[in-house]
C-alpha positions as CSV (number, residue, x, y, z in Angstrom):
1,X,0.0,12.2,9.7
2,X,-2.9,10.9,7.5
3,X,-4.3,7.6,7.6
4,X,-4.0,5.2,4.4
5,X,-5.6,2.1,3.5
6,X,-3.7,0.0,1.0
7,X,-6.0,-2.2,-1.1
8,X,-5.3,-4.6,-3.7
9,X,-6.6,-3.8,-6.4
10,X,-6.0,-7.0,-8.6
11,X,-3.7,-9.9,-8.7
12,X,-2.0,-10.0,-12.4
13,X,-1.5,-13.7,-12.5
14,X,-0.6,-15.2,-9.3
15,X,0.0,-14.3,-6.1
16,X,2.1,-16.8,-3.5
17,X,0.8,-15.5,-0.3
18,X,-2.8,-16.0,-1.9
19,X,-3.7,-12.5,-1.4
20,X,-6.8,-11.9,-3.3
21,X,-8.2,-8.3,-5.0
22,X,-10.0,-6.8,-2.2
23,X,-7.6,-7.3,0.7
24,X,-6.7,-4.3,2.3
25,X,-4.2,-3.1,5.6
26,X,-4.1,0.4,6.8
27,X,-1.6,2.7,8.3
28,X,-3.1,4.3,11.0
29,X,-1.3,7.0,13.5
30,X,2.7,7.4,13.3
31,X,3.4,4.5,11.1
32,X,1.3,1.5,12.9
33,X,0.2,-1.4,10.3
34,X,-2.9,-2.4,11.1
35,X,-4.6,-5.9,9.4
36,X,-8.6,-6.8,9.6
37,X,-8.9,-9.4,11.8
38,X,-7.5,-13.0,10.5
39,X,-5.8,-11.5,7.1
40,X,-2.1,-11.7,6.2
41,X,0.0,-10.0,4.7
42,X,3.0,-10.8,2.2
43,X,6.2,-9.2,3.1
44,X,7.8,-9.4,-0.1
45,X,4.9,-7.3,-1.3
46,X,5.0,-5.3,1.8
47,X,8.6,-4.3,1.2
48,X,7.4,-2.5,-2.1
49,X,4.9,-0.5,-1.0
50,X,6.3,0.7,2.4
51,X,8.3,3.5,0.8
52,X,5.5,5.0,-0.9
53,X,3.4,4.8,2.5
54,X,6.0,6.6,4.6
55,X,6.1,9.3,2.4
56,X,2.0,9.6,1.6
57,X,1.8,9.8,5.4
58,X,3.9,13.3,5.3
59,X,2.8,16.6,3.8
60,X,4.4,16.4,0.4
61,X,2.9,19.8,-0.5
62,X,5.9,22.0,0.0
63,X,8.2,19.4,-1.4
64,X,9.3,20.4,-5.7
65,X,8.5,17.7,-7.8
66,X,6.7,15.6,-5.2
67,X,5.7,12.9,-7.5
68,X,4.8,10.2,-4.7
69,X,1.5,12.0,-3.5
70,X,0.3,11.5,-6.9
71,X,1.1,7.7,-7.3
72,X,-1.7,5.7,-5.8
73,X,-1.0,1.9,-7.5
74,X,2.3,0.5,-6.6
75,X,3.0,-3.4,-8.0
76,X,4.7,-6.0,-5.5
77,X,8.0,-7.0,-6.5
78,X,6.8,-10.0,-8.6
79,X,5.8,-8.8,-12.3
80,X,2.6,-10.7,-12.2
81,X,1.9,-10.5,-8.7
82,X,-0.4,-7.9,-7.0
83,X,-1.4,-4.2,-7.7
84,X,-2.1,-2.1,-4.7
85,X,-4.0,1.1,-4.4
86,X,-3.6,3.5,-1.5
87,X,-6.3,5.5,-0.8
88,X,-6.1,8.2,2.0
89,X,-8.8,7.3,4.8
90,X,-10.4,10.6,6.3
């Protein structure tokens, strides 16, 4: 399973949970969320990038027309809300 660290990567307009470019969680192991130390997380924001996580986690390369190992920003649910980028972590 590879490791991922999900970053955002800038805030369009506003962001409720006050999450600022730069903020970052990782996926570490067999699905475990990890957060630095006192950061938080939005859920609303989480729910829109945990799809694309699961699936970046897995070897994609014998899927056909595995688009979702090439997508690396995903948007949170709120049009001018956050961008994340998801970077594998080696």
């Amino acid at each position: 399973m590879r490791e991922l660290k999900v970053t955002v990567s800038k805030v369009k307009g506003r962001c409720g949970a006050r999450l600022e470019k730069g903020d970052h969680f990782f996926i570490r192991g067999k699905g475990k969320l990890e957060l630095p130390a006192g950061q938080e997380m939005c859920i609303y924001a989480l729910q829109s990038v945990l799809p694309f996580l699961i699936l970046r986690q897995r070897d994609q390369s014998q899927m056909e027309d595995a688009w979702i190992p090439e997508t690396v920003e995903v948007c949170c649910p709120d049009p001018l809300g956050v961008v994340f980028q998801i970077t594998e972590v080696s």
